[in-house]
C-alpha positions in Angstrom: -12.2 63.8 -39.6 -11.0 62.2 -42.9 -12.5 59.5 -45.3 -10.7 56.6 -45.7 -11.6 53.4 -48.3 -9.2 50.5 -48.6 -9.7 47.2 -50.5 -7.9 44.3 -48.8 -7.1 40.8 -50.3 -10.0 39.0 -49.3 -11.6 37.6 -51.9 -15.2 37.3 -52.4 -14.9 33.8 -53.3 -13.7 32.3 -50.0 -15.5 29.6 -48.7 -18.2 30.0 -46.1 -16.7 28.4 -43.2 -13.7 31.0 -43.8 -16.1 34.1 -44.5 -18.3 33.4 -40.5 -14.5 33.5 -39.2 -14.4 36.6 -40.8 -17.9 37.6 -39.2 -16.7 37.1 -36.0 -14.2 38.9 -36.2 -16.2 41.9 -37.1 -18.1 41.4 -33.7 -14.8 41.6 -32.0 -14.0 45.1 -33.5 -13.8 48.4 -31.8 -17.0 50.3 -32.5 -18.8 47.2 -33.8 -22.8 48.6 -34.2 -24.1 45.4 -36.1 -26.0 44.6 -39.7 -27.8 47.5 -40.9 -29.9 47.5 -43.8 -28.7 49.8 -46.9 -31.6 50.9 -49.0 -30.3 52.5 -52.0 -31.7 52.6 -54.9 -34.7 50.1 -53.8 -32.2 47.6 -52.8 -31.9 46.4 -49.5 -28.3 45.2 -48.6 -27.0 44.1 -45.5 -23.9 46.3 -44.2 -21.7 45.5 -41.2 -21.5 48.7 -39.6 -18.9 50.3 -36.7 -19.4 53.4 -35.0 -22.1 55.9 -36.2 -24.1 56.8 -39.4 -21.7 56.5 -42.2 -24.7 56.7 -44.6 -26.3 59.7 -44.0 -25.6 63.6 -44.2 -24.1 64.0 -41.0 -20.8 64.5 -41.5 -19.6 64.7 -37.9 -20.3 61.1 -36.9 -17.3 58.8 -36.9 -18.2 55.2 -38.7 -16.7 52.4 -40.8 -18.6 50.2 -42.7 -17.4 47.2 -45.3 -18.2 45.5 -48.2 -18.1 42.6 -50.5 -16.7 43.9 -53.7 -15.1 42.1 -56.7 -11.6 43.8 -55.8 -11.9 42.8 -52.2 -12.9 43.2 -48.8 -13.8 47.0 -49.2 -14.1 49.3 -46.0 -14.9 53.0 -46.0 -14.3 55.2 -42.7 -14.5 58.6 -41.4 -12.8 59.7 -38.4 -9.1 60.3 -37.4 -5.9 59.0 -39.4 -4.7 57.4 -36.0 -8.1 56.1 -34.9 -8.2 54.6 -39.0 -5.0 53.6 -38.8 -5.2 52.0 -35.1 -9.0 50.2 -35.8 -7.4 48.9 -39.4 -4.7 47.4 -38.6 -6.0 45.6 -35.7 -8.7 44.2 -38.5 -6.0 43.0 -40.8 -3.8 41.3 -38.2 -7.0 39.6 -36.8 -7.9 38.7 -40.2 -4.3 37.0 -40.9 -4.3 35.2 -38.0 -7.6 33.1 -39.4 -6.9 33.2 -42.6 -3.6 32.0 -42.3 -2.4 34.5 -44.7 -0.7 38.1 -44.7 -3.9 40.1 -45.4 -2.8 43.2 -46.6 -3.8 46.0 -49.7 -3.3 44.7 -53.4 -2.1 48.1 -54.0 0.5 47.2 -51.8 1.7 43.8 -53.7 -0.5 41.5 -51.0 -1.5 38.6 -53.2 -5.1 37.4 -52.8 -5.2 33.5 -52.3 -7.7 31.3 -53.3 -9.1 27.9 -51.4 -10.7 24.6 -52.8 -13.8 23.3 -51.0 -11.6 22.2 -48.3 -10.0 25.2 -47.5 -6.8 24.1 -48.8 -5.3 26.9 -50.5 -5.1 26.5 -54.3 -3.3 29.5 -55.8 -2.8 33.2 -55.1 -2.7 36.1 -57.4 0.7 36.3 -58.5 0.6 32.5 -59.1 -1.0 33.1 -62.7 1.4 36.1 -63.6 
């Protein structure tokens, strides 16, 4: 098994209505578990959660969780390149398709887009270069 953790260019400031399509999507993954609750450091989080028990010391477990994270949509995994590769993909092409943009890796030169209160898109990244 390897560890994985990608950001993609989903912004933490996308509108609600666009973030439950982005929920639901979650639901339709491969492995989907559900909402656990993190505790760390005192803090309970909610954490969408595929596969096992990414959080704890057993290292043989397969599992995939995400995040909210100023530099995007951040999900860490452990298991097999071609199962990451495989589940991820399948998550970013699902993910386009609703968004109605390329959803890809910033690393990668994916822009992130940004929406008004009607999701009408207003700029994306490389617009204020």
């Amino acid at each position: 098994m390897k560890f994985f953790c990608i950001n993609l260019n989903i912004h933490y400031t996308l509108p609600d209505e666009l973030w439950h399509k982005i929920e639901k999507i979650y639901t339709q993954m491969p492995g989907w578990v559900g909402v656990i609750e993190d505790k760390d450091y005192g803090i309970v989080n909610p954490v969408p959660r595929w596969y096992g028990s990414y959080g704890t010391d057993d290292d043989v477990n397969k599992a995939i969780e995400v995040s909210v994270e100023p530099s995007g949509l951040q999900f860490f995994g452990r298991m097999s390149e071609k199962e990451w590769e495989n589940w991820i993909s399948l998550f970013k092409k699902k993910a386009t398709e609703v968004l109605g943009y390329e959803v890809g890796e910033p690393e990668d030169g994916y822009d992130f887009v940004y929406f008004n209160e009607k999701l009408e898109k207003i700029s994306k990244s490389s617009d204020t270069k």
